[in-house]
C-alpha positions as CSV (number, residue, x, y, z in Angstrom):
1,X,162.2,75.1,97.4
2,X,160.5,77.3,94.7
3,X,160.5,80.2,97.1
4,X,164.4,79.7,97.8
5,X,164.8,79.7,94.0
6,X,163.2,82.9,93.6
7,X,164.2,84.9,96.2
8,X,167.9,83.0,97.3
9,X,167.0,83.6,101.0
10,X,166.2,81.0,103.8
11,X,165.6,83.7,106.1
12,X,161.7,84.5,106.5
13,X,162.0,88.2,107.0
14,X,164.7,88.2,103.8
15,X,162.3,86.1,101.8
16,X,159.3,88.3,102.5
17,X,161.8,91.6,101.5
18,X,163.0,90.0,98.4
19,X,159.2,88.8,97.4
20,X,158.7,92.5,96.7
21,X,161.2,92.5,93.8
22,X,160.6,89.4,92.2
23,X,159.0,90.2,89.1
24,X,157.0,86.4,88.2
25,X,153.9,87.0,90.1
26,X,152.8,83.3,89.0
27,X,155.5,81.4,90.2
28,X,154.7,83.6,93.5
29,X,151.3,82.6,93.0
30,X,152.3,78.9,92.6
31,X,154.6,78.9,95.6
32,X,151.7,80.2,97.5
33,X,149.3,78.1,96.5
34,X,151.6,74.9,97.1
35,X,152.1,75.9,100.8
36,X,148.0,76.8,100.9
37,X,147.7,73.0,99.6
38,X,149.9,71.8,102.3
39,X,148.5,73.2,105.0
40,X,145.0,72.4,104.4
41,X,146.1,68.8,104.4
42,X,148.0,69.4,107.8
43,X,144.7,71.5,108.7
44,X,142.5,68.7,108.0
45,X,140.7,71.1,105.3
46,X,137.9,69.5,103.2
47,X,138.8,66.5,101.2
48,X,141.7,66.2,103.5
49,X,139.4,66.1,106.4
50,X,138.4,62.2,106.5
51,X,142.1,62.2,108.6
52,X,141.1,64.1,111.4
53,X,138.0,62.1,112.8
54,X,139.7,58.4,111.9
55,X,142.9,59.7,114.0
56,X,141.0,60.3,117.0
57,X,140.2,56.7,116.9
58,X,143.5,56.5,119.3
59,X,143.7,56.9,122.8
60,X,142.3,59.8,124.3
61,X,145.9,61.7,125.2
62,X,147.5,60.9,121.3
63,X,144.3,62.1,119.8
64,X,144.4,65.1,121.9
65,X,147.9,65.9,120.7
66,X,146.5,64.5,117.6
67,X,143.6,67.3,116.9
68,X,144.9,70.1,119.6
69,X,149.0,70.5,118.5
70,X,149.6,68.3,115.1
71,X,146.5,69.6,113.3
72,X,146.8,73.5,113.9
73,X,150.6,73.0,112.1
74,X,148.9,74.3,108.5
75,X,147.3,77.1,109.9
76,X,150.5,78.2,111.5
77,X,152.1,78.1,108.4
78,X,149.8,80.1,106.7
79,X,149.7,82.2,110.0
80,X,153.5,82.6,109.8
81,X,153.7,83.4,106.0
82,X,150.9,85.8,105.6
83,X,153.4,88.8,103.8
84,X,153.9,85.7,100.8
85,X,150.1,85.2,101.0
86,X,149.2,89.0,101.0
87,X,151.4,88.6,97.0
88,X,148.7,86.0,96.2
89,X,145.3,87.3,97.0
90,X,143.6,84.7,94.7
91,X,145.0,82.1,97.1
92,X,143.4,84.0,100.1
93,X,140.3,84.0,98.1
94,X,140.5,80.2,97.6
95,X,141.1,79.7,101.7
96,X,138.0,81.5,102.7
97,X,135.7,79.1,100.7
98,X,137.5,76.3,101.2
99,X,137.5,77.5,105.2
100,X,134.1,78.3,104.9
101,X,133.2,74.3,103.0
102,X,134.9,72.9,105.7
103,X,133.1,74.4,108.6
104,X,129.7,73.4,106.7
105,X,130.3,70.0,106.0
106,X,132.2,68.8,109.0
107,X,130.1,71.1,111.3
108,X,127.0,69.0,109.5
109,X,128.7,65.8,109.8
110,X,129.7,66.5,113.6
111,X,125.6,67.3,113.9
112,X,124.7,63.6,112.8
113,X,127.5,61.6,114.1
114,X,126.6,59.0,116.8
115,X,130.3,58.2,117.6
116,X,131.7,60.8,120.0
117,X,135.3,60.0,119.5
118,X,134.3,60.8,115.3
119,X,131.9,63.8,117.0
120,X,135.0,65.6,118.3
121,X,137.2,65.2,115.2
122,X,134.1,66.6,112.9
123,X,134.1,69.3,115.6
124,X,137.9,70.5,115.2
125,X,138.2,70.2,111.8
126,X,135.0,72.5,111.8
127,X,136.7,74.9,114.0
128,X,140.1,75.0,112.1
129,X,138.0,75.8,108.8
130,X,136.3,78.9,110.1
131,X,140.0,79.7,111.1
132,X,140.9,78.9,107.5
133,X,138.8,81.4,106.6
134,X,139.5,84.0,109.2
135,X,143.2,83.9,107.9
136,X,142.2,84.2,104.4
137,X,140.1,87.1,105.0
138,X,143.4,89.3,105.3
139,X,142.3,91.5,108.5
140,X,145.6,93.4,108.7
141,X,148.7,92.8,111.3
142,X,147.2,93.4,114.4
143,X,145.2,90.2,114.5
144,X,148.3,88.3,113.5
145,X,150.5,89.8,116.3
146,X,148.0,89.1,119.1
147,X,147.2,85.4,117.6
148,X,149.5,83.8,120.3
149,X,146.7,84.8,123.2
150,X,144.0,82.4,120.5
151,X,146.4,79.6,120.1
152,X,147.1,78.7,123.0
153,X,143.5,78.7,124.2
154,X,142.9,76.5,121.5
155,X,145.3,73.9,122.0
156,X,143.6,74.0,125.4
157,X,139.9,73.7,124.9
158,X,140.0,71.1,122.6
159,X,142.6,69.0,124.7
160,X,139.9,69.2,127.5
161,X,137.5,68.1,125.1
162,X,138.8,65.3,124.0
163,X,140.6,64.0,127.1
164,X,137.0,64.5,128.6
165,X,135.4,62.4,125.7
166,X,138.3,60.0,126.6
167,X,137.6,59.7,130.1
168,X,133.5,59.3,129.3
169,X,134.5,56.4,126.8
170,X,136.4,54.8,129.7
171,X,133.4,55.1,132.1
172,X,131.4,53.5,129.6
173,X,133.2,50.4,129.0
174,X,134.6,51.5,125.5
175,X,131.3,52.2,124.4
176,X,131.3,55.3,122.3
177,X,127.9,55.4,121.1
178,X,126.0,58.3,122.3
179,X,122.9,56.8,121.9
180,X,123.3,54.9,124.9
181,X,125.0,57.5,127.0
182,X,122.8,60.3,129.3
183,X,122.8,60.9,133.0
184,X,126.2,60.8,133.2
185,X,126.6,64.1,135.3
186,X,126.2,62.2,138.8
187,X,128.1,59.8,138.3
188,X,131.5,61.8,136.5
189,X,130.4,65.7,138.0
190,X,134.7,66.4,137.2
191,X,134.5,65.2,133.9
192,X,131.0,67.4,132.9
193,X,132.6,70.3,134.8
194,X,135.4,70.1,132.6
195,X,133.8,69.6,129.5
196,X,131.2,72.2,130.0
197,X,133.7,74.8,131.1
198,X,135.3,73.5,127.5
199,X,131.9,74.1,125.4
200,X,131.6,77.1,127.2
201,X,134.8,78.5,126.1
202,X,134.5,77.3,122.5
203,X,131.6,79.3,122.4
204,X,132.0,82.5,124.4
205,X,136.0,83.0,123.2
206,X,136.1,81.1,119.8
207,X,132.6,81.4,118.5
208,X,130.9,84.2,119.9
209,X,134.2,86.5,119.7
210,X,134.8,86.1,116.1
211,X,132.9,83.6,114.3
212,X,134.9,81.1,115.9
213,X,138.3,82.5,114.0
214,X,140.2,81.0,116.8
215,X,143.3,83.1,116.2
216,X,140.7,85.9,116.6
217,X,140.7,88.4,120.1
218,X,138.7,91.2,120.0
219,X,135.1,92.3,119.7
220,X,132.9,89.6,118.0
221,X,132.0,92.2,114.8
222,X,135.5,92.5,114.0
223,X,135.5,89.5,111.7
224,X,131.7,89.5,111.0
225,X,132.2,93.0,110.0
226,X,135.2,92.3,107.3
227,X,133.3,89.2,105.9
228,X,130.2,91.5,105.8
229,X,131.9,94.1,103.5
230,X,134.7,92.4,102.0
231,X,132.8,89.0,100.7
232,X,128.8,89.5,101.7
233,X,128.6,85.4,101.0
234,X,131.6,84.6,103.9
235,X,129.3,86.1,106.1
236,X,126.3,84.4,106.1
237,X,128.6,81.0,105.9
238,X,130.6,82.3,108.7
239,X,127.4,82.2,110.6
240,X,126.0,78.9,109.8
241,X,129.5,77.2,110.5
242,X,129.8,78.9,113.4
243,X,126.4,78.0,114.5
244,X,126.8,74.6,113.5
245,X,130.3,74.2,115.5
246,X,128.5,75.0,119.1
247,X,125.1,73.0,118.0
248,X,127.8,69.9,117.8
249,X,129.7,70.6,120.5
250,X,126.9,71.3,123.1
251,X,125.0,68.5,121.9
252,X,127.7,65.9,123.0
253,X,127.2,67.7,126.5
254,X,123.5,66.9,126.5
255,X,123.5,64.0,125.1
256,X,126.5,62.4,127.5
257,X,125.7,64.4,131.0
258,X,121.9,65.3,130.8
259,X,118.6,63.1,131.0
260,X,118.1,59.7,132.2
261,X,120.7,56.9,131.4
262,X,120.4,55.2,128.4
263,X,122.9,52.8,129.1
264,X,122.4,48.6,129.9
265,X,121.9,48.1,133.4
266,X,125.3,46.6,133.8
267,X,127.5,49.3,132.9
268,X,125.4,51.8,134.2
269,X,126.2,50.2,137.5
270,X,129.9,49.7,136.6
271,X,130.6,53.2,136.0
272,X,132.6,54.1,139.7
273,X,133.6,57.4,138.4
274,X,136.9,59.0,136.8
275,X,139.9,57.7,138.4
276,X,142.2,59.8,139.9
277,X,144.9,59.9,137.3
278,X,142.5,61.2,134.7
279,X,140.1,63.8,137.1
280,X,143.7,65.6,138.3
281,X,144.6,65.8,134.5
282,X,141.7,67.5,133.6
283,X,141.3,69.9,136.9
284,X,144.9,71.0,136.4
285,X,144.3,71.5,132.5
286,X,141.1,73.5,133.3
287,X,142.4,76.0,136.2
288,X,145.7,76.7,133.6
289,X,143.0,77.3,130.8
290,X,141.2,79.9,133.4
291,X,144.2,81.1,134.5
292,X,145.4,81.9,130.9
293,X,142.2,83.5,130.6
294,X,142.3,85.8,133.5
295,X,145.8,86.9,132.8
296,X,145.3,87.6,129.0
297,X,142.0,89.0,129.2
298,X,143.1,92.5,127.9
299,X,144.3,91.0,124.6
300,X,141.1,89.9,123.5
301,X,139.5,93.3,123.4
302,X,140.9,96.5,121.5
303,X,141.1,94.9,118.0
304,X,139.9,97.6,115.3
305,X,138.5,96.2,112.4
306,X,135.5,97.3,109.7
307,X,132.6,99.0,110.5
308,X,129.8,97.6,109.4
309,X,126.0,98.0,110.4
310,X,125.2,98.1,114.3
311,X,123.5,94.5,114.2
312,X,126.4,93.2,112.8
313,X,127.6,94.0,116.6
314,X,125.3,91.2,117.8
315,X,126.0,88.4,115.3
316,X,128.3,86.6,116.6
317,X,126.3,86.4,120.1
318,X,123.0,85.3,118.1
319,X,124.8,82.8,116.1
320,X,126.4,81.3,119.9
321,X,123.0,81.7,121.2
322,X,121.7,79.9,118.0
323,X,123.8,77.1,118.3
324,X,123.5,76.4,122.1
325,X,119.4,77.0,122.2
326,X,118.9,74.4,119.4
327,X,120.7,71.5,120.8
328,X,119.2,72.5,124.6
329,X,116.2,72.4,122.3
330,X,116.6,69.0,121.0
331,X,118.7,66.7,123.4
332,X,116.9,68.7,126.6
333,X,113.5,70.1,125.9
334,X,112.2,67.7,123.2
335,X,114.8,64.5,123.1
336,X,112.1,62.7,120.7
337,X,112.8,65.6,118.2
338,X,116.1,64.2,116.8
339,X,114.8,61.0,116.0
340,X,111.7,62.2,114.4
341,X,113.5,64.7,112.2
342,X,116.1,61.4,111.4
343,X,113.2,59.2,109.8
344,X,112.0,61.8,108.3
345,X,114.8,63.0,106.1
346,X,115.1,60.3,104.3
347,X,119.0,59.5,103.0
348,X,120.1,62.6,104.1
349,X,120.8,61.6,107.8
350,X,122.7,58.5,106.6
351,X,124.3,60.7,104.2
352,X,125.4,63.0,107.1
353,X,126.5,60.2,109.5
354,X,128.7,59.3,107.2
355,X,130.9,62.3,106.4
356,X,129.0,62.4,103.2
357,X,130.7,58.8,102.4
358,X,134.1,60.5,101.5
359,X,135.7,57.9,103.0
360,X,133.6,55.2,101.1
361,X,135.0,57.3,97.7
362,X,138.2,57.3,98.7
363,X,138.5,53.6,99.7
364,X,136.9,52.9,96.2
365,X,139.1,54.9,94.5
366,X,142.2,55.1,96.1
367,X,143.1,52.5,98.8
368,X,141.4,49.3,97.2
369,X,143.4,50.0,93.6
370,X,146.5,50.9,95.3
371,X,146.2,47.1,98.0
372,X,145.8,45.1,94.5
373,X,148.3,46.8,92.7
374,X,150.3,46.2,96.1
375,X,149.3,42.5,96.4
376,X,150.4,42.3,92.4
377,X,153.5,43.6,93.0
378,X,154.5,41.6,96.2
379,X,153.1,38.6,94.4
380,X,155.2,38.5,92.1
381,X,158.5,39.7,93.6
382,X,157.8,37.4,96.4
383,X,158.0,34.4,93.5
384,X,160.9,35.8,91.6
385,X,162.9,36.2,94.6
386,X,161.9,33.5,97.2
387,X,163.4,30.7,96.3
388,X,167.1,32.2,95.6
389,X,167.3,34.3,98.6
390,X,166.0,31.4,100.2
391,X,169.1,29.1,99.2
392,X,171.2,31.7,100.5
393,X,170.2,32.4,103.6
394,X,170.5,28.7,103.9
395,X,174.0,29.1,103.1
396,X,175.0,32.1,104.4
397,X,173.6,31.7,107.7
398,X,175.5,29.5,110.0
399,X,178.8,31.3,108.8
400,X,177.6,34.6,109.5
401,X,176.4,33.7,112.8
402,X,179.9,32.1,113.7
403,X,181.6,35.6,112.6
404,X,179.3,38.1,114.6
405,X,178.8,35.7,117.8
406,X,182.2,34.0,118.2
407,X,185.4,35.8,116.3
408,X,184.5,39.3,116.3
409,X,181.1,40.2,118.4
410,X,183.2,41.9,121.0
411,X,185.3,43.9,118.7
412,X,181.6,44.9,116.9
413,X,180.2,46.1,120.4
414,X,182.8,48.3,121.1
415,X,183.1,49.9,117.5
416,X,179.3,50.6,118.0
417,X,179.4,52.1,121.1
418,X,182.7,54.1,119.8
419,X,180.8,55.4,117.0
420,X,177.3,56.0,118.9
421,X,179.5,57.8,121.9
422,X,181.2,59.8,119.5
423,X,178.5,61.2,117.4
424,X,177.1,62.5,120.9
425,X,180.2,64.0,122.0
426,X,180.6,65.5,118.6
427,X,176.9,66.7,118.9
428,X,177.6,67.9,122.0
429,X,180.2,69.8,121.8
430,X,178.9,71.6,117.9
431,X,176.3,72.8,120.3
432,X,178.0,74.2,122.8
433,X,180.2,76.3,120.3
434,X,177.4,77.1,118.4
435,X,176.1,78.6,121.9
436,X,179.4,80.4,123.1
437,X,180.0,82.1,119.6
């Protein structure tokens, strides 16, 4: 609204034109930083990111849509109106640390979390802050025009993800404790496939290739390079969070396919594999995400960015090969180690596991004053008004029921379906002009 007000323009391309000419850079600034705020709730951003890991409490294909399709909606906007961003660098400024928070403190989160369901949701709203902070960074039009290639790959890999997680919580009788998962390769070998070859694309094409700036092709320094020069701090928390994201993602790997079974006896012998339904899903997901591979491999290479120092080259690989060693490392090598480190930190494993108790906060500040003041309200509204509209309904009832059933419930069927046949025809047929002309 504030943007139409200022520029009188719908149109993106004539909003971006007439930006130029408007002469209140703070209500630009404001407009901007309204639509950042937006998004980052959309984006499951931090502070808005408790959403993200209590939707994927729902079943495996609605969180999939969930944290795949729904959630990337913020950064498309901010994708889509970069030329209004570009007006408002502070704003940019503000996404790449608020990017960059996120990454850290879900990536941490998704590091301690015993849940896998919550493991995944930690994971993506890591990944969408490092893209938070890719966008922010302003690399010029040429990632933004090849960003289609990235976004689709997205929605891909972490669909796969989490339809796999589904399919593992299935085989497990509900259970989504990974504590008592392991050795689960055997008996689902479609389900690890497919959530390896996921891990392994989050890693090589999202993490490796730019710091996992998802909407990133092109060489790995590209990114690593700008953060480097433009803001020496992104960089170093570009490659923490990315190193964090594939620690959390490849330890859910390890920890559900790898080892003995740490599951009761019971549904360790219940688990009769992935039914059919499910393995086709995730086959025919996995061959298009290798097929879109394949046929857009040319896109991710070619981007020009900064130059920076010749190591910088090589960051992106260390921080992948980081990420993926360490939690081979701990959930492989030296399973013992996890638990060891857990005692011995004290609070701050408890603190981690949960999401560094935001949503404790939040229920104590927010939703238990806003159910009593709820509970007030109906309270008292229910005893004002009960006992009249109780009498009337009393009243009122058995001659309303005589109108609609016997005199006239005919003649109010076939005005409905008039009206309801009607608007569709009308629909219809606005379409179908709006089409010819």
């Amino acid at each position: 609204a504030g943007l139409y007000l200022l520029t009188d323009a719908v149109q993106l391309d004539d909003v971006f034109a007439a930006l130029l000419d408007v002469s209140d850079s703070g209500a630009v600034m404001l407009c901007a930083a309204l639509i950042g705020l937006g998004a980052m709730a959309i984006s499951a951003q931090i502070l808005f990111h408790v959403w993200l890991p209590g939707a994927m409490e729902a079943p495996a294909p609605a969180a999939a849509l969930l944290s795949a399709i729904f959630a990337l909606g913020g950064v498309f906007v901010i994708w889509r109106l970069d030329p209004l961003l570009a007006e408002a660098r502070m704003v940019q400024d503000v996404m790449v640390w608020v990017g960059l928070a996120t990454a850290m403190v879900a990536g941490l989160a998704a590091a301690a979390q015993c849940d896998i369901k919550r493991t995944m949701g930690f994971v993506a709203a890591s990944q969408l802050g490092l893209v938070f902070a890719v966008l922010g960074l302003g690399l010029g039009d040429g990632v933004h025009q090849k960003a289609h290639v990235q976004i689709p790959l997205f929605i891909g890999v972490q669909a796969l993800l989490v339809l796999s997680v589904g399919a593992i919580t299935r085989a497990m009788d509900d259970s989504r404790d990974m504590a008592g998962f392991g050795g689960l390769f055997a008996k689902l070998p479609i389900v690890a496939m497919a959530m390896i070859l996921a891990a392994a694309l989050a890693t090589v094409f999202g993490f490796a290739q730019a710091g996992m700036g998802v909407l990133m092709p092109g060489p790995g320094n590209v990114v690593f390079a700008s953060a480097y020069l433009l803001h020496p701090g992104a960089f170093w928390a570009l490659c923490l969070g990315a190193g964090l994201g594939i620690f959390a993602v490849w330890r859910v790997v390890f920890l559900s396919f790898m080892g003995p079974s740490r599951a009761p006896d019971d549904v360790c012998d219940a688990i009769s594999g992935c039914p059919r339904v499910m393995a086709a899903a995730l086959m025919i997901l996995g061959v298009l995400i290798v097929a879109f591979v394949v046929w857009q491999v040319g896109r991710l290479s070619g981007l020009s960015g900064l130059a920076g120092p010749d190591w910088l080259v090589w960051s992106p690989f260390a921080c992948a090969a980081a990420g993926f060693v360490l939690a081979l490392w701990f959930y492989v090598l030296q399973s013992g180690l996890p638990k060891a480190l857990a005692g011995a930190s004290g609070g701050a494993h408890g603190l981690l596991q949960d999401g560094f108790y935001l949503d404790r906060i939040y229920g104590a500040i927010i939703v238990k004053p806003c159910k009593a003041l709820g509970g007030m309200m109906g309270g008292a509204v229910d005893g004002a008004l009960d006992a009249p509209l109780t009498a009337l309904s009393t009243r009122l009832s058995p001659q309303v029921d005589d109108i609609l059933t016997r005199r006239y419930g005919v003649l109010l069927l076939c005005t409905a379906c008039v009206v309801f046949f009607g608007l569709v025809a009308a629909i219809t047929w606005s379409a179908l002009s709006a089409g010819a002309a």
